[in-house]
N, C-alpha and C positions, 0 to 999 in steps of 0.2 A: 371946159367940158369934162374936167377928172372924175366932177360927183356925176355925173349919170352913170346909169348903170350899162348903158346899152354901150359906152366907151370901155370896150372890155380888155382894154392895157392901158391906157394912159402912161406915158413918160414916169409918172410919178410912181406906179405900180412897179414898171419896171427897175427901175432905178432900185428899189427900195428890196428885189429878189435878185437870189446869187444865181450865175449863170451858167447855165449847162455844164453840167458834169461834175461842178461845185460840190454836192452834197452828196455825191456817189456813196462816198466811208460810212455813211450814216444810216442807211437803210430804212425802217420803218419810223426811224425817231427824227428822220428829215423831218422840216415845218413847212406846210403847207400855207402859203404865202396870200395865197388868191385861190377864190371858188368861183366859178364860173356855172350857169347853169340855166335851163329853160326845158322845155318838150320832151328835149330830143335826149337828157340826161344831166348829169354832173361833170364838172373837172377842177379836182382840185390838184393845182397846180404847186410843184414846188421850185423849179426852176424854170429860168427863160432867156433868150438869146438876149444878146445888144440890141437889136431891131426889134424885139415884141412879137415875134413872125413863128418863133415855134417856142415851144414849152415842153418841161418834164413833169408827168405825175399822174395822178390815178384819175382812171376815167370809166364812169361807170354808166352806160347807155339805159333808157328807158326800157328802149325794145327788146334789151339784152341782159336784165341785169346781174343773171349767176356769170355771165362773161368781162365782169370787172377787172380790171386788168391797170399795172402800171407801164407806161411807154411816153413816149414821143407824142404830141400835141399839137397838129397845126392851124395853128392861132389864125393865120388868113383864113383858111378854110371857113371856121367860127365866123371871122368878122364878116365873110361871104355872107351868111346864112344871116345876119341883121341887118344886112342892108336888103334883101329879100323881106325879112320883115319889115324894115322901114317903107319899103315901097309899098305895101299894103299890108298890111297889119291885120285886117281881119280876116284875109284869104290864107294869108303866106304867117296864122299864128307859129305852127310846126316851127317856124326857125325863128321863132323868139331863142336869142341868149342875152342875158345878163349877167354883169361882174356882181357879186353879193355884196353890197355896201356894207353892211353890218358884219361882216365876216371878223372872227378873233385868230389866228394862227394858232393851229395846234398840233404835233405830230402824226403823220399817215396814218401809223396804229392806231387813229382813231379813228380813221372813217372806210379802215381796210377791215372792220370786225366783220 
């Protein structure tokens, strides 16, 4: 289930990003590892726990988005909100997310302009 999009950590994602607190020294030149995204906004993630369950990195809300901000990430929260879309899909579109299959890693200064 890695390549779907709506498995938005996958083991192999995780695996593959440094874990909380990791890239603290690095500030805007941290690499954003994984993009996450649907309705409700963006999250491009740079870190993530051992368990896939919270993240670090910039999260920019639809509703909100001069309120872009980098923090804390809770990834259950997200995968809440697709299993509401999985259960119906055309009611519950609002919490569509999906991991960005195509996504290339690139430093936060790039998606913090």
């Amino acid at each position: 289930m890695t390549n779907s999009a709506l498995d938005l950590m996958p083991q192999k994602v995780i695996d593959s990003m440094p874990r909380l607190y990791k890239t603290d020294s690095q500030g805007k030149q941290a690499m954003i590892l994984c993009h996450l995204f649907g309705p409700i906004g963006d999250f491009y993630l740079t870190e993530v726990n051992e368990e896939g369950t919270e993240a670090f990195g910039f999260t920019k809300l639809a509703a909100h988005p001069d309120g872009a901000e980098l923090g804390y990430i809770p990834l259950t929260s997200l995968k809440q909100c697709v299993g509401k879309f999985k259960s119906n899909p055309i009611v519950n579109l609002k919490y569509m997310i999906e991991r960005d299959l195509h996504w290339s890693p690139k430093p936060l200064k790039e998606v913090m302009k």
